[in-house]
C-alpha positions in Angstrom: 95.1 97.8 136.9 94.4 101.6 135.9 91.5 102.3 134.2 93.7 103.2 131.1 95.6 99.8 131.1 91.8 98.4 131.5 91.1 100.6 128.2 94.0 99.6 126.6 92.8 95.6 126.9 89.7 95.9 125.7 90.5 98.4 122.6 93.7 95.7 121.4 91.1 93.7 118.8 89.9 97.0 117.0 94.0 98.1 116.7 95.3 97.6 112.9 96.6 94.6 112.4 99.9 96.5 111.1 100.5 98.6 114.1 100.2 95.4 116.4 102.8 93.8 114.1 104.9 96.2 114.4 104.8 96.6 118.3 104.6 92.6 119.1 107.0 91.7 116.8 109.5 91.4 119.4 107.8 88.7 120.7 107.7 86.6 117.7 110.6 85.3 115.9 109.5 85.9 112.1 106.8 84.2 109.7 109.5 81.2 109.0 111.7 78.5 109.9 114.7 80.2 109.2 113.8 83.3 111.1 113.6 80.7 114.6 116.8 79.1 113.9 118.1 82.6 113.5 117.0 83.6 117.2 117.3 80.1 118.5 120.7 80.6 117.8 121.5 83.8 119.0 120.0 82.9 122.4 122.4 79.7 122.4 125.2 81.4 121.6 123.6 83.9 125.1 123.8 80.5 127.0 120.2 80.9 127.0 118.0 77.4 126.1 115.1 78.0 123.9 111.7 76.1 123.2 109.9 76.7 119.4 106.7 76.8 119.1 104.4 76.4 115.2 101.9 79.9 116.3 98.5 78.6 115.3 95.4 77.0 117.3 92.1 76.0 117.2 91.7 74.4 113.7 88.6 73.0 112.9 89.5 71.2 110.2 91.5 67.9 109.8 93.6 69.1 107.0 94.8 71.8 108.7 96.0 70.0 111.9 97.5 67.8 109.4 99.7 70.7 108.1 100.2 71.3 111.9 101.9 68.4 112.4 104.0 68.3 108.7 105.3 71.6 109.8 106.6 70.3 113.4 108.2 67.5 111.2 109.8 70.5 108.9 110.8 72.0 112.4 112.4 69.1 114.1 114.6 68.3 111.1 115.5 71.3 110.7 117.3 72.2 114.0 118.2 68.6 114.3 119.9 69.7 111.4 121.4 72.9 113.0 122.5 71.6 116.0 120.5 73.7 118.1 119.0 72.9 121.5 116.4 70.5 120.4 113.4 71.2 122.4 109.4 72.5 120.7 106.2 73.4 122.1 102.9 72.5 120.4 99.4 73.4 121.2 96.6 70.9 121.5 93.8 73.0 119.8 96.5 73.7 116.6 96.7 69.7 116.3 93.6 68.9 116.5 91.7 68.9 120.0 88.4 70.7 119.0 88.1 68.0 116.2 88.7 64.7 118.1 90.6 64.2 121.2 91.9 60.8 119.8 93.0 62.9 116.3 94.7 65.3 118.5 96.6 62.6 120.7 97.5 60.7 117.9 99.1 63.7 115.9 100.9 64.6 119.2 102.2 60.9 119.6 103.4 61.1 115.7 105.7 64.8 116.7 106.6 63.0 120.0 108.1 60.4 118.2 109.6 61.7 115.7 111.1 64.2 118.1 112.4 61.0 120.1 114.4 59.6 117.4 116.0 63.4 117.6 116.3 63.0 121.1 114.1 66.6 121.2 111.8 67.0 124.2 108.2 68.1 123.5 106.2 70.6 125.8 102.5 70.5 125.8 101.1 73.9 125.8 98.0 74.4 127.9 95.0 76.6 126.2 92.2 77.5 128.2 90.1 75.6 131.0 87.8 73.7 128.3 91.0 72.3 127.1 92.4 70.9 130.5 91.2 67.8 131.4 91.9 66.1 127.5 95.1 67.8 127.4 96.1 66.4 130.7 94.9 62.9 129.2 97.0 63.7 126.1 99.8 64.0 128.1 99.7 61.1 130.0 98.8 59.2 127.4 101.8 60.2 125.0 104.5 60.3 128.3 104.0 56.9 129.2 104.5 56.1 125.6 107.1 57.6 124.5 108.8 59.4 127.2 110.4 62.7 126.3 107.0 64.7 126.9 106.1 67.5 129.4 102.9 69.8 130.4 101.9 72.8 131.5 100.1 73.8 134.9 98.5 77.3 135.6 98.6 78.5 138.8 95.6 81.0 138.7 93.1 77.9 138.0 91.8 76.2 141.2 92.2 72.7 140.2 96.3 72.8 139.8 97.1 71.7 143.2 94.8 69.1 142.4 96.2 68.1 139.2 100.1 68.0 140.5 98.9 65.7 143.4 97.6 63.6 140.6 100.9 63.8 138.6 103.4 63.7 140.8 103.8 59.3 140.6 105.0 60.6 137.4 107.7 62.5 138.0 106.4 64.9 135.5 108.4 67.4 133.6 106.4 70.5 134.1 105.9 74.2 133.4 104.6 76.4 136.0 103.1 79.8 134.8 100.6 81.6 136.1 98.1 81.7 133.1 97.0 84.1 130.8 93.7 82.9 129.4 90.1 85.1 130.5 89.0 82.1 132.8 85.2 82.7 135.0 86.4 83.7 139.0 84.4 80.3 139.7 87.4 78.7 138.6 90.5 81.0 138.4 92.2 83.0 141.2 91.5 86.4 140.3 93.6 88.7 143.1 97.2 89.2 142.1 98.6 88.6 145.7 97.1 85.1 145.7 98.0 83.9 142.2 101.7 84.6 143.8 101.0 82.8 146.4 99.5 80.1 144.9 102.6 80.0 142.4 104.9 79.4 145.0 103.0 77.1 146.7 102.8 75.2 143.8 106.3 75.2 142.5 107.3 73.5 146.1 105.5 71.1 145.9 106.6 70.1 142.2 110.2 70.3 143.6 109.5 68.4 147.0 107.9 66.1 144.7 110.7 65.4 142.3 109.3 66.8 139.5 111.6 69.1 137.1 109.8 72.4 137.2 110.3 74.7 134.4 109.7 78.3 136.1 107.6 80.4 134.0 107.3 83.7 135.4 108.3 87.4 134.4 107.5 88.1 137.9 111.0 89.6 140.3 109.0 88.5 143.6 108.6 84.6 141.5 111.9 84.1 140.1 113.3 85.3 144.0 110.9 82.7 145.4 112.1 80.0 142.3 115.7 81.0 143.7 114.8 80.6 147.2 113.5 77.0 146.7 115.8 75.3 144.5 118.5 76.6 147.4 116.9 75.1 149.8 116.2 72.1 148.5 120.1 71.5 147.2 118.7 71.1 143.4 121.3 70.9 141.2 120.8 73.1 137.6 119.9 69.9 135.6 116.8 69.5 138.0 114.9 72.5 137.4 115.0 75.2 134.5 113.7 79.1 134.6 111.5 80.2 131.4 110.5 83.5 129.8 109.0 84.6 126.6 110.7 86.0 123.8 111.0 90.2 124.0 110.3 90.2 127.6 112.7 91.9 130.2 116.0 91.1 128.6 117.5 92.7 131.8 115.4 90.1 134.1 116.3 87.3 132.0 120.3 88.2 131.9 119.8 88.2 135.9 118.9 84.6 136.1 121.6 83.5 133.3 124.8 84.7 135.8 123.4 84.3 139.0 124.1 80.0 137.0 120.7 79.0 136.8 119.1 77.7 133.5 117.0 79.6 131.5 114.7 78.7 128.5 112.9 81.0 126.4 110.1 80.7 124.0 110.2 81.3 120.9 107.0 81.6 118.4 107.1 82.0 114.7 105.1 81.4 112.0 101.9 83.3 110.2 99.2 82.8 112.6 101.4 85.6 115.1 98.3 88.0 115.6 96.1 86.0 118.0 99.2 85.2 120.1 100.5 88.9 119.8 97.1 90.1 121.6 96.9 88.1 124.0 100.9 89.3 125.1 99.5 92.7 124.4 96.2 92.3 127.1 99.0 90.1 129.8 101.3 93.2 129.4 98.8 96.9 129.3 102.2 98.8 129.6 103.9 97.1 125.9 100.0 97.1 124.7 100.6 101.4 125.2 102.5 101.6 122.7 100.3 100.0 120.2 97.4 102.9 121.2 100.5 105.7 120.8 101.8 104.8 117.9 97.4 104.7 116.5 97.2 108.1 117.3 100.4 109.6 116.2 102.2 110.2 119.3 105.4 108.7 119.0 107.0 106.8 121.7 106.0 107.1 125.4 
């Protein structure tokens, strides 16, 4: 990383809260319901799957994780109601997880279920390393409850091969990223070249294992090696699914769509969009330029 891309990161939280709207908005769908059907169903009409996502996270207060979980209600309903691809992501910390971990399953198992009776899967996000080991719980807790639940891994923490040698008996419905939270060296990967490699080491074994891997990468070199494995192993497209993030190399993820594999993007919305939009902005120093441009009055790069 250049020195300015380095400058760039660590200037992001003193950058107007306007001027970051106005750059990151492509990664957010809008402030309301209506503005995620609206791209949910653009990208379905793209052949493109999509996973929503309430932007908010760690609450500290029962009432609000409450709200949390009345607005994933509001949600499901509503694009139950649509007809759209019925899939959501929550985050632990937004429902609940700094207050009590049994709060936090518990609101998870009452969006789970309602999202079963409207046959809608439900992602659990993953937050940073304090978060792990509960939301792992959480997750096997809920799964072997209810069913229609999945997880996320990150590759760049140590423990993850760990972890899906624990999961795999579960045949677990997993996303594979490579992680995006500030984690200590003493537990993350650091070196780019290894977080790859650890990536596709651990996407192989998901697959060997029989898990359904959702690949989460924006990384050419990842999504070849995704490719590469799913041809090898003889997986059929209803056994493995690609993933991207809304606003992110619309060229990459047209790519993936005709070579016939299955992609899924995810798409956030709601009012709590700046904490979210940063921490795309510090993942991705080239977008984040803009946002220093367009402070100083330079226009477009």
């Amino acid at each position: 990383m250049s020195l300015f891309d380095s400058l760039v990161r660590i200037g992001l939280p003193l950058t107007p809260k306007l001027i970051v709207g106005q750059v990151a908005k492509r990664y957010v769908a809008g402030d309301t319901v209506a503005s995620a059907v609206s791209t949910m169903r653009r990208l379905n009409q793209e052949g493109i799957l999509s996973t929503v996502d309430v932007l908010g996270e760690e609450v500290s207060v029962r009432s609000k994780a409450e709200e949390a979980v009345g607005a994933y209600i509001e949600l499901l309903e509503t694009i139950d109601r649509e007809d759209l691809n019925r899939n959501i992501s929550v985050k632990p910390t937004l429902l609940g997880l700094k207050i009590d971990e049994d709060l936090c399953r518990q609101n998870i198992h009452t969006v789970a279920a309602r999202a079963l009776e409207l046959k809608c899967f439900v992602r659990i996000d993953m937050e940073d390393h304090t978060c792990t080991d509960e939301t792992l719980r959480i997750y096997r807790s809920v799964q072997s409850d209810l069913g229609n639940v999945g997880v996320v891994l990150q590759v760049y923490l140590r423990r993850t091969v760990q972890d899906i040698a624990d999961l795999l008996p579960m045949k677990p419905n997993i996303r594979l990223c490579k992680g995006i939270y500030r984690e200590p060296r003493a537990i993350a990967w650091k070196e780019f070249v290894t977080i790859q490699e650890n990536f596709i080491y651990s996407l192989e074994k998901l697959l060997e294992g029989g898990a359904y891997v959702g690949i989460a990468t924006h990384d050419p070199h990842l999504v070849w090696a995704g490719m590469k494995a799913v041809d090898r192993l003889g997986l059929d497209p209803d056994k493995y699914e690609f993933q991207m993030l809304l606003g992110v190399d619309p060229e990459l993820r047209r790519i993936i769509v005709d070579g016939g594999h299955p992609l899924r993007v995810y798409v956030p919305f709601g009012k709590d969009w700046y904490p979210y939009s940063i921490r795309r902005l510090r993942e991705n120093p080239t977008i984040a330029k803009h946002v220093v441009r367009a402070m100083l009055g330079l226009g477009r790069t």
